[in-house]
N, C-alpha and C positions, 0 to 999 in steps of 0.2 A: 712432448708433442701432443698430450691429450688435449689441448687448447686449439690447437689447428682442428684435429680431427673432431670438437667438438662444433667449431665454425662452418666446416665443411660440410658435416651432420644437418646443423639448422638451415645451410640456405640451400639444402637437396628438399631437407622438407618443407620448405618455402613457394620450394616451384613445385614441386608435388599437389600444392592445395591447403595445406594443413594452416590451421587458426596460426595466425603471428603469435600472439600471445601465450596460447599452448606451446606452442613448437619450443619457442625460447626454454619458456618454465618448465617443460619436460628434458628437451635433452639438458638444460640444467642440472635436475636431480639425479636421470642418469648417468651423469659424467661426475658429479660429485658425488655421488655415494661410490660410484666406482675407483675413482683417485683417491678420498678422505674416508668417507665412512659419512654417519650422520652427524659428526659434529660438524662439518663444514657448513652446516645450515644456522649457527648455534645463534646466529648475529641477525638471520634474515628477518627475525619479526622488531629487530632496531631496526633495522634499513625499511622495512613496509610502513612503519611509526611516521620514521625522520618524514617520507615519503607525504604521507596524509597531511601531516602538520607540516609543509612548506609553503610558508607566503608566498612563492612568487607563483607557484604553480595554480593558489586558487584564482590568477588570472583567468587560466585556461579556459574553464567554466563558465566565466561571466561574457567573456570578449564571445565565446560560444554564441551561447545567449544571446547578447547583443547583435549579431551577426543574423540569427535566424530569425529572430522578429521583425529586422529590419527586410529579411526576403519572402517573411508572408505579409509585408507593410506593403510590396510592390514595389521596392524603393528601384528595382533594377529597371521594372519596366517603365519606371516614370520616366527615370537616367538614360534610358534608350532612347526613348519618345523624344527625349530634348533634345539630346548630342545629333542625333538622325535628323530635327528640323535644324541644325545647326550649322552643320558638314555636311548633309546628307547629296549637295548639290554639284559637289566637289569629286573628282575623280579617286574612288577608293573609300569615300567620305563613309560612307559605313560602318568599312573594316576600321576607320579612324576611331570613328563616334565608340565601338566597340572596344576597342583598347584604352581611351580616356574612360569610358565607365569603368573597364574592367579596375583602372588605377583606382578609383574613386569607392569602387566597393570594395578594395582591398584596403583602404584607410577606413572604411565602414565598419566591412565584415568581418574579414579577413577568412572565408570560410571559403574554400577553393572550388567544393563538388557546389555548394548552390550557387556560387558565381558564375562557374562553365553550364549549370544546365539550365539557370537562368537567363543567360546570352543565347544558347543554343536554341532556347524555347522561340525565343524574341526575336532574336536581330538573324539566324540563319536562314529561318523561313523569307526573312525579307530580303536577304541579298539575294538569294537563289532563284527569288523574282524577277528582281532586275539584273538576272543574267552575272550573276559575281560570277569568278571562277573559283569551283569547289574549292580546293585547294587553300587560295588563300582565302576563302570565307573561314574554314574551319579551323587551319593554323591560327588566324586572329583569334578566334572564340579562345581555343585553347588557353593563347599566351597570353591573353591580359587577363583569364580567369585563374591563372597561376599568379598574377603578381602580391596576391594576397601571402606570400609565403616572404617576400622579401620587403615587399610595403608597412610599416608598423601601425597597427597593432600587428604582430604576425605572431602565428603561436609557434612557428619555426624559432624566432628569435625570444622567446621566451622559457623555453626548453631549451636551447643554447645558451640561457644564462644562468639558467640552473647547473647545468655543465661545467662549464668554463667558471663558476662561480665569481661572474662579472653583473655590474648591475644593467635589471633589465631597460633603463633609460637610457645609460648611456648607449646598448645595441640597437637601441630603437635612434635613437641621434644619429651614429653612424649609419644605420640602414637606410636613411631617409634619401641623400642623394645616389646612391647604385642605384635603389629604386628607382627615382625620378631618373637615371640617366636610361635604363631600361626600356622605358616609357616611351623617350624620346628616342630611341634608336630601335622602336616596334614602327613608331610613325613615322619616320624617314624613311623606312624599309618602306611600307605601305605605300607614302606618299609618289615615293622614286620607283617602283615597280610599276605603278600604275599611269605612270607619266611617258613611261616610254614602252608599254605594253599595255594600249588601252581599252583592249578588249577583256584585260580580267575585269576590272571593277567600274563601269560606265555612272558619269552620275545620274544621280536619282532625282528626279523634277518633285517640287514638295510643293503639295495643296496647299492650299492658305482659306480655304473656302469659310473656315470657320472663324473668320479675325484677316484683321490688316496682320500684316507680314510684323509690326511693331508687339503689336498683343499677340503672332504667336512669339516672339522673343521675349516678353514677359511673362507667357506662360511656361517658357523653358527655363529660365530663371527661378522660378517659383520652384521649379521640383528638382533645382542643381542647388540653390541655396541652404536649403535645412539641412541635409546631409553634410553640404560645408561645413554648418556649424557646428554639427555633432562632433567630424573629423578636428576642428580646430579647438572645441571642449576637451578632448578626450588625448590627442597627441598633444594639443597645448601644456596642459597641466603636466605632463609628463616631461615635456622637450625644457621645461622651464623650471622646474622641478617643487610646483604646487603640489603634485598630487602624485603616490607609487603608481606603478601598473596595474596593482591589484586594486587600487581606489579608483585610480581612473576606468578601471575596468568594470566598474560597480556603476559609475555617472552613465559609463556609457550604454548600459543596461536602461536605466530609467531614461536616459536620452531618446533608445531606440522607441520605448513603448511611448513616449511623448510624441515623436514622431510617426508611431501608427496611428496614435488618439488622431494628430493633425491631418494626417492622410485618411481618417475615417473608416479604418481598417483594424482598429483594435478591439478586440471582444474579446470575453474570461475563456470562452473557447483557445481561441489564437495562443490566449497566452498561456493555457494549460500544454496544448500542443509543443506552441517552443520548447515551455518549460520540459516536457518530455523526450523531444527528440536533444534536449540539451545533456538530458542526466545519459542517454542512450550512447555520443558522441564521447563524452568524457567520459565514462565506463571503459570505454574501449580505448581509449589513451591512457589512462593510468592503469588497464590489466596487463597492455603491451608494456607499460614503465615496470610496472614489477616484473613480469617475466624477463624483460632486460636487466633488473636491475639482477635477479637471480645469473643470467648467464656471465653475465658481466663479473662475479662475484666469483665465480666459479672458474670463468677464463683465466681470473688473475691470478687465484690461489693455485691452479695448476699451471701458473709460470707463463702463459700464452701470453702477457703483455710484454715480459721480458724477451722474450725471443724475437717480440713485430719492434720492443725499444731498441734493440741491437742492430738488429737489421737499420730501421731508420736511422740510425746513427751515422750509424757507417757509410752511409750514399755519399756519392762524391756530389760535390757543391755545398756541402753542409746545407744549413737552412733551405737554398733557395731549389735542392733534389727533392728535401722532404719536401717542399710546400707543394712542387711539382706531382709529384708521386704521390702525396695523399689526394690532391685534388683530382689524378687521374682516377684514383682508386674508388673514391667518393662518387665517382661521375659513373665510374664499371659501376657499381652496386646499386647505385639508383636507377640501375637500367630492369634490377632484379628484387629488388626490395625498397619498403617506407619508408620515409623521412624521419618516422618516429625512433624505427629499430635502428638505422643507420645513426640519429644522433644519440642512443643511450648506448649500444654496440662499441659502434669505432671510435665516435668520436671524445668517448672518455680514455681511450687507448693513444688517442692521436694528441690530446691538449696537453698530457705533461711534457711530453717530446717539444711540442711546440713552446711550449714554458723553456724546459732545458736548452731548446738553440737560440733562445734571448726574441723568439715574435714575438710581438706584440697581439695578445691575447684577443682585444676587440678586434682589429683587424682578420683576425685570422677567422673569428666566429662568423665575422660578415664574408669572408670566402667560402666557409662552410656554407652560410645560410643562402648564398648567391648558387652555389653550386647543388643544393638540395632542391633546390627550385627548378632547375632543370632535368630531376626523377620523377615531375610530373607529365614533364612532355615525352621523355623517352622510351618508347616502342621497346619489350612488346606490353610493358606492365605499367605503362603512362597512367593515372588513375585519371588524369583531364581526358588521354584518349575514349575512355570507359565511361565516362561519365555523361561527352558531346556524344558518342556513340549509341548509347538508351535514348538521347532525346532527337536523332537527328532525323531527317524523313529517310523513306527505303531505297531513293536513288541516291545518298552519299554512302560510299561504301568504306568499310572500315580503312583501303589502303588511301583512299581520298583523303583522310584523317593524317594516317604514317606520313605521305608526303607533304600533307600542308606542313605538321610542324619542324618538320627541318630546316626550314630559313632561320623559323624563330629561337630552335638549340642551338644554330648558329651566331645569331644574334649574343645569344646567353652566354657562349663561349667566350665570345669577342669581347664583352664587356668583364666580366670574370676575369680574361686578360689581362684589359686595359687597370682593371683595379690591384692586380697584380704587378704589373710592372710599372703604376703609375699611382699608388694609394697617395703622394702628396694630392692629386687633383681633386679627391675625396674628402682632403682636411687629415689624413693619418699622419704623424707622423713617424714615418717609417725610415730606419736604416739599412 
């Protein structure tokens, strides 16, 4: 039972305050020197090695990288300025404009807190003008600056394929349609809310004072196209299979600073900066990977896997209890804890189980990585709630937040569902 009481231990001191990373790495050594002794450590400086030297992981770093140059580039507030003279005239057309960006800087960025505080900055001040209703001003922000976890490049699906020890193209292939079905069932939600309750989101009348109506739609072109390209460089070579994750991840580094030069936003300042807050980002993702990889080492050798493999085993329905039951389990936890601990934690306890009842491994990574995506919006440790909530003005109040996003974990549900009981519509094939 030391395995539970050591699970137990780390997510007490999780909600307590205590560093992710610590927490893991500590009650690790405590629980294993108290079950083994000090040999059970004998392997940990192989597993910190294997760790450093794993290609698929120096993704992480560059897609980083690439993501925050592209958010001191402007690239979010260009994408707003456009989608907003674009839709902006249309009922809800905002909260729309707001969710197509948000898709667009998750095939960019893929970095969730600069995509929500970047929207929140930009596009919240302006609904709120034209009379949005909080609610779903905020919910929108939220859930399209989350879609960078399931849109590829995602570093959820990257870390998932270290995991599952599946390659990270083909998770990126797979991920590409839940995402886009996502997308589309944020803007149906929007559209159909606002059609038949027209008082949340009234359209917005757009200036033209500066150009015929044709030049400002070639100006909005101008700043929705280079990001295109980057997106179709960098998932191209991947989806096609020109180039790894970790290369493409490399272009799309030199992409993004090509694309500040062209937006006139690149200085050795900007780029020392990124370069800083890059190394600062990944620091704290690979001090949580070891500290997980220590607990994780230490659950198994005190038998804590064997007893959650037993248990899953035995659920009535075979397969389709477990898939149920981890995805509940997966959805509890992310209400309390990271994306990151949750996929080095569970999800290496949950994937052999899933091997042993005959899933299909990619599939199953894309239910994780769809289902991780929604421990961003869920209350009370949503890190999107935290993030719009620093940038938003002093009359949205934090529960204006709690209930905007509940359509949208709705939403997330529904589709998580639908790819559940329906993965052929996805291209899986599933039996």
């Amino acid at each position: 039972m030391i395995g539970l009481i050591m699970f137990i231990t780390a997510l007490a001191l999780l909600l307590l305050g205590f560093p992710v990373a610590f927490t893991f790495g500590g009650v690790a050594v405590f629980f294993g020197l108290l079950a083994e002794g000090t040999q059970i450590f004998s392997l940990m400086p192989h597993r910190i090695w294997s760790i450093m030297n794993n290609t698929i992981l120096m993704a992480i770093p560059l897609f980083i990288f690439m993501g925050i140059v592209l958010q001191k580039s402007r690239l979010a507030e260009r994408l707003l300025e456009s989608m907003g003279f674009l839709f902006g005239e249309i009922r809800g057309g905002i909260a729309i404009s707001t969710v197509l960006v948000g898709a667009l800087l998750a095939a960019s960025t893929g970095v969730v807190g600069a995509s929500v505080v970047a929207m929140g900055v930009i596009s919240l001040p302006v609904m709120l003008k034209h009379n949005y209703d909080k609610r779903l001003a905020t919910g929108s922000i939220c859930a399209a600056g989350t879609l960078g976890q399931i849109i590829p490049p995602s570093i959820v699906l990257i870390i998932l394929g270290d995991v599952f020890q599946e390659p990270v193209g083909d998770l990126f292939k797979a991920a590409l349609w839940p995402g886009l079905t996502l997308v589309a069932f944020y803007v149906a939600y929007i559209f159909i809310i606002t059609f038949f309750k027209k008082d949340l989101a009234p359209p917005v009348r757009i200036e033209t004072s500066t150009g015929s109506k044709m030049q400002q739609i070639g100006h909005a072109l101008k700043a929705i196209v280079p990001p295109l390209v980057l997106i179709i460089l960098v998932l191209g070579s991947i989806l096609t299979g020109v180039a790894t994750p970790t290369e493409s991840s490399s272009v799309g580094g030199i992409g993004a600073i090509v694309l500040a030069l062209l937006y006139q936003q690149f200085s050795f300042r900007m780029l020392w900066d990124s370069s800083l807050e890059t190394i600062k980002i990944s620091s704290m993702v690979f001090a949580i990977l070891i500290g997980a990889t220590a607990f994780s080492m230490v659950f198994t050798y005190t038998g804590g896997d064997w007893i959650v493999e037993q248990f899953m085993m035995n659920l009535p329905g075979e397969k389709w209890g477990f898939i149920v039951l981890s995805m509940l389990l997966i959805m509890i936890l992310g209400f309390f804890i990271d994306f990151v601990e949750i996929s080095y934690i569970i999800v290496p306890i949950l994937a052999p189980i899933a091997a042993n009842l005959g899933i299909d491994p990619i599939w199953y990574a894309i239910l994780v990585a769809m289902n991780l995506q929604t421990s961003f919006l869920t209350p009370p440790f949503g890190f999107s709630l935290f993030y719009l909530k620093g940038v938003a003005p002093p009359e949205v109040r934090t529960m204006d937040i709690y209930y905007g996003v509940v359509p949208f974990i709705i939403l997330q549900a529904i589709v998580l569902g639908i790819l559940v009981v329906y993965p052929q519509w996805f291209g899986f094939a599933v039996h």
